[in-house]
Every structure is written in structure tokens, then in C-alpha cells.
Backbone and ligand atoms as CSV (ligand in chain L), in Angstrom:
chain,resi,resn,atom,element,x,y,z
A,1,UNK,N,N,44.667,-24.926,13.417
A,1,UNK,CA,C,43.513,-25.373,12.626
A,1,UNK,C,C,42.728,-24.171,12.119
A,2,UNK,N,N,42.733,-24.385,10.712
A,2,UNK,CA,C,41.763,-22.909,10.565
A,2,UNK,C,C,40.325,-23.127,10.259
A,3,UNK,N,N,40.497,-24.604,9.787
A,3,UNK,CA,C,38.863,-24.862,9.397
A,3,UNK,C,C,38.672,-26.333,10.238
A,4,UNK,N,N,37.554,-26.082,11.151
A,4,UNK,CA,C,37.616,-27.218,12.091
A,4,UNK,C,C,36.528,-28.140,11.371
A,5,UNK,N,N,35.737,-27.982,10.801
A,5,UNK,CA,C,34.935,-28.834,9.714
A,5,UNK,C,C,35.808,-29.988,9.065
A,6,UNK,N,N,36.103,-29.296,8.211
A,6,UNK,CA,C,37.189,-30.230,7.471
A,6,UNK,C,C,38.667,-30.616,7.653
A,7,UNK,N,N,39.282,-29.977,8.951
A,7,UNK,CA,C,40.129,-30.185,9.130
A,7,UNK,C,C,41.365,-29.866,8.643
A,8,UNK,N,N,41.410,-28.531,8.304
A,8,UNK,CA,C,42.411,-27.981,7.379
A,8,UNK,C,C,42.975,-27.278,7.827
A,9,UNK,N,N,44.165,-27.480,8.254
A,9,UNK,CA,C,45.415,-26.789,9.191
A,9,UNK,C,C,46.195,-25.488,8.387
A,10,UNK,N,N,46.487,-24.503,9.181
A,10,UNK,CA,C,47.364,-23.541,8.593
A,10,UNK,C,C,48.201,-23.755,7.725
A,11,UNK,N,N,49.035,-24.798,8.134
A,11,UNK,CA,C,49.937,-25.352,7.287
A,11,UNK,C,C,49.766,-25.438,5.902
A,12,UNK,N,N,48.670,-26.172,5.729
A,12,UNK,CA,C,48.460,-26.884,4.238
A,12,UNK,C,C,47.613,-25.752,3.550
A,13,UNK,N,N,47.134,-24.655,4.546
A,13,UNK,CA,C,46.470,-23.848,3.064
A,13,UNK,C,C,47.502,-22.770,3.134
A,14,UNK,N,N,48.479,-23.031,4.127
A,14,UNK,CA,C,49.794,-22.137,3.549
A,14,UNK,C,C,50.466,-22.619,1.920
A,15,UNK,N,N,50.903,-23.877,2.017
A,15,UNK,CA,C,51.069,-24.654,1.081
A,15,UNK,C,C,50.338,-23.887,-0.081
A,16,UNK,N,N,49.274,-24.201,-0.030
A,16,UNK,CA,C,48.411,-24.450,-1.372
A,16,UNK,C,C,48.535,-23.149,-1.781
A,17,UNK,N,N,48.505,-21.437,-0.858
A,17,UNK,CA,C,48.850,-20.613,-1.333
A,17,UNK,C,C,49.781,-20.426,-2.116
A,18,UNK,N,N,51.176,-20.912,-1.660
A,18,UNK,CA,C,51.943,-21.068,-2.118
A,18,UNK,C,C,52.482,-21.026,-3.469
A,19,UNK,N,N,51.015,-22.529,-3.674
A,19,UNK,CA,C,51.529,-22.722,-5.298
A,19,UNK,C,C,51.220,-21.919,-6.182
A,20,UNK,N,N,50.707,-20.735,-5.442
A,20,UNK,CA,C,50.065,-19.862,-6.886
A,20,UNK,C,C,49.087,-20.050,-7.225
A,21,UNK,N,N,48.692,-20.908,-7.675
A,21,UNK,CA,C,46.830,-21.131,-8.480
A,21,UNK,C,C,45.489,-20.895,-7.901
A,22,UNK,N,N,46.339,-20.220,-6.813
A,22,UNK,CA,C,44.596,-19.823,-5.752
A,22,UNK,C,C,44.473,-18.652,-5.914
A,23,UNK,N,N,43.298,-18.149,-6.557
A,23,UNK,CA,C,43.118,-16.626,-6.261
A,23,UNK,C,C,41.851,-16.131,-5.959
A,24,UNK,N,N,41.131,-16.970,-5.770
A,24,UNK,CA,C,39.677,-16.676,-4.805
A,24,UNK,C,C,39.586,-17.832,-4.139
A,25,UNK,N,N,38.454,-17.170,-3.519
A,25,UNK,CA,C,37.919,-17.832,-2.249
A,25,UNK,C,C,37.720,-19.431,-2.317
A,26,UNK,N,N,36.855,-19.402,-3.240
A,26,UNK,CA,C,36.209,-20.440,-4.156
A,26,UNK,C,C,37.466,-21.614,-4.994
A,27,UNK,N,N,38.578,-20.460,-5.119
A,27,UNK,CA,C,39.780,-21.574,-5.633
A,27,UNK,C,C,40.353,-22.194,-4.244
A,28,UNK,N,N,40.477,-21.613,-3.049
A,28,UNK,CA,C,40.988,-22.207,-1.556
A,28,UNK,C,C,39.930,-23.503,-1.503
A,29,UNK,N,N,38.648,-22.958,-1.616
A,29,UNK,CA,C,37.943,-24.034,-1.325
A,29,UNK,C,C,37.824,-25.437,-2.280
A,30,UNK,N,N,38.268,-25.219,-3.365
A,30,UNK,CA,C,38.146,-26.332,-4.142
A,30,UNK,C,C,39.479,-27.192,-3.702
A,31,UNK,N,N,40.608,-26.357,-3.692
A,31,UNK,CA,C,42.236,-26.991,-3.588
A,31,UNK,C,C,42.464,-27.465,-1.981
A,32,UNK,N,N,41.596,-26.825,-1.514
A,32,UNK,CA,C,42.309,-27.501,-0.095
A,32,UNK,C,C,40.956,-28.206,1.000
A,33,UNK,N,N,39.784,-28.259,0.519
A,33,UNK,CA,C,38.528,-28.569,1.149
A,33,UNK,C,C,38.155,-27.431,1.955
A,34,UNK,N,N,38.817,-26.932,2.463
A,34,UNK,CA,C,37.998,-25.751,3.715
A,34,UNK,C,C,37.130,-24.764,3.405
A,35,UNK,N,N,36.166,-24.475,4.178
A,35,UNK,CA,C,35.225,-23.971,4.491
A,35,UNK,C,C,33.753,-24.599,3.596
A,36,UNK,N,N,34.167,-25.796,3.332
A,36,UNK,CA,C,32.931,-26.373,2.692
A,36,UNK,C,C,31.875,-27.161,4.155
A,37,UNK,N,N,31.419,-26.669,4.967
A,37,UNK,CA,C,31.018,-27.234,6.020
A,37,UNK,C,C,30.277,-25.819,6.359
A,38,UNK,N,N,30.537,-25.438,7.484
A,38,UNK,CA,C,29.840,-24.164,8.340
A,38,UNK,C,C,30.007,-23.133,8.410
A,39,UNK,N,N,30.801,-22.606,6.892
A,39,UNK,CA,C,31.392,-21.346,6.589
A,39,UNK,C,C,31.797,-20.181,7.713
A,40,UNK,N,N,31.883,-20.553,9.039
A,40,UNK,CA,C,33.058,-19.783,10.013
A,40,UNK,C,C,33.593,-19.654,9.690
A,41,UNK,N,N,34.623,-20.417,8.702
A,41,UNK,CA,C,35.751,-20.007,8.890
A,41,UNK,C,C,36.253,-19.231,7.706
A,42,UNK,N,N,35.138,-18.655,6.578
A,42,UNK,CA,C,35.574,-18.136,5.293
A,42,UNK,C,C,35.530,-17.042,5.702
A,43,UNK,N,N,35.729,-15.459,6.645
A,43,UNK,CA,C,36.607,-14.835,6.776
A,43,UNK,C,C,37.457,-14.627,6.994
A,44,UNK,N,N,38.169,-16.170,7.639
A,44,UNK,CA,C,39.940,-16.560,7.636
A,44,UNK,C,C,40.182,-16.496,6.617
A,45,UNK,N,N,39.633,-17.641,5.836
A,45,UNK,CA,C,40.393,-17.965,4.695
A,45,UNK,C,C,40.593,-16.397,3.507
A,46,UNK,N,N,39.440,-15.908,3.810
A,46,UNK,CA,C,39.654,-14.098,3.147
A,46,UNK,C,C,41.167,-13.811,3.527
A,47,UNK,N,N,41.408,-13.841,5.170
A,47,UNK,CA,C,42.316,-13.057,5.048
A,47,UNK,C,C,43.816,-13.684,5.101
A,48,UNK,N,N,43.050,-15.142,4.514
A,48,UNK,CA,C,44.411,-15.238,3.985
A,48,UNK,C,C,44.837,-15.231,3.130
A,49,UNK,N,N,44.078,-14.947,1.812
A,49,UNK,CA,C,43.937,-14.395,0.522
A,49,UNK,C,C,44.440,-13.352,0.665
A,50,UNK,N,N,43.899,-12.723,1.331
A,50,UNK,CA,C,44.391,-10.705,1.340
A,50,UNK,C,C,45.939,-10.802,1.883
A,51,UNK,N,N,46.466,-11.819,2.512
A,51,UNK,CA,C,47.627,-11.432,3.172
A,51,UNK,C,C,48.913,-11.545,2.040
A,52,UNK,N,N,48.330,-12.450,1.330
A,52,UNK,CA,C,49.312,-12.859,0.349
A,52,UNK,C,C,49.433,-12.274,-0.889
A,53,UNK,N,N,48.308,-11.301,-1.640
A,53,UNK,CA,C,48.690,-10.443,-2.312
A,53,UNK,C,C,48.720,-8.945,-1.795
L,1,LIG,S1,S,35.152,-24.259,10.110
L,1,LIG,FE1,FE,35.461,-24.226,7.998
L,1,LIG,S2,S,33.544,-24.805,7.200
L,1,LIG,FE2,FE,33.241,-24.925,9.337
């Protein structure tokens, strides 16, 4: 689980990386719901941006 707010598992914002069309923060958060709650978890989601390019 990377975002316990919304419930958004590794998995699926692996996925959504995936497809290409994410390239900020702000695009993770629109495509996959996470970190719209208690923003903990938007230095994950950073680095999972950073991991992939
Ligand atoms: S854990 Fe992601 S917004 Fe709270």
C-alpha cells in the first residue's frame, strides 16, 4: 500500500506509470487518486516518479 488514504496499492500506480502519461506529481494524483488525503505519502509517490525516468 503506498497511499493508505485512498487506498492505492503499488501495483496500480505501477500500472499507471506504465502507461506513460504521468509525468508529475499532480498527473499520479489525478490518474490514480493518491495522495489526495494526508499528503504522507507524496514523497513516495516522488520517488516513484524519479525511479522511472
Ligand atoms: S497516505 Fe496518501 S494521502 Fe494520506
Amino acid at each position: 500500500m503506498v497511499c493508505e488514504c485512498l487506498q492505492v496499492t503499488e501495483c496500480q500506480l505501477l500500472a499507471t506509470l506504465t502507461q506513460g502519461e504521468v509525468q508529475t506529481l499532480r498527473d499520479l494524483r489525478q490518474a490514480t487518486g493518491a495522495g489526495d488525503g494526508c499528503t504522507a505519502c507524496h514523497h513516495l509517490l516522488k520517488q516513484y516518479l524519479q525511479r522511472r525516468t
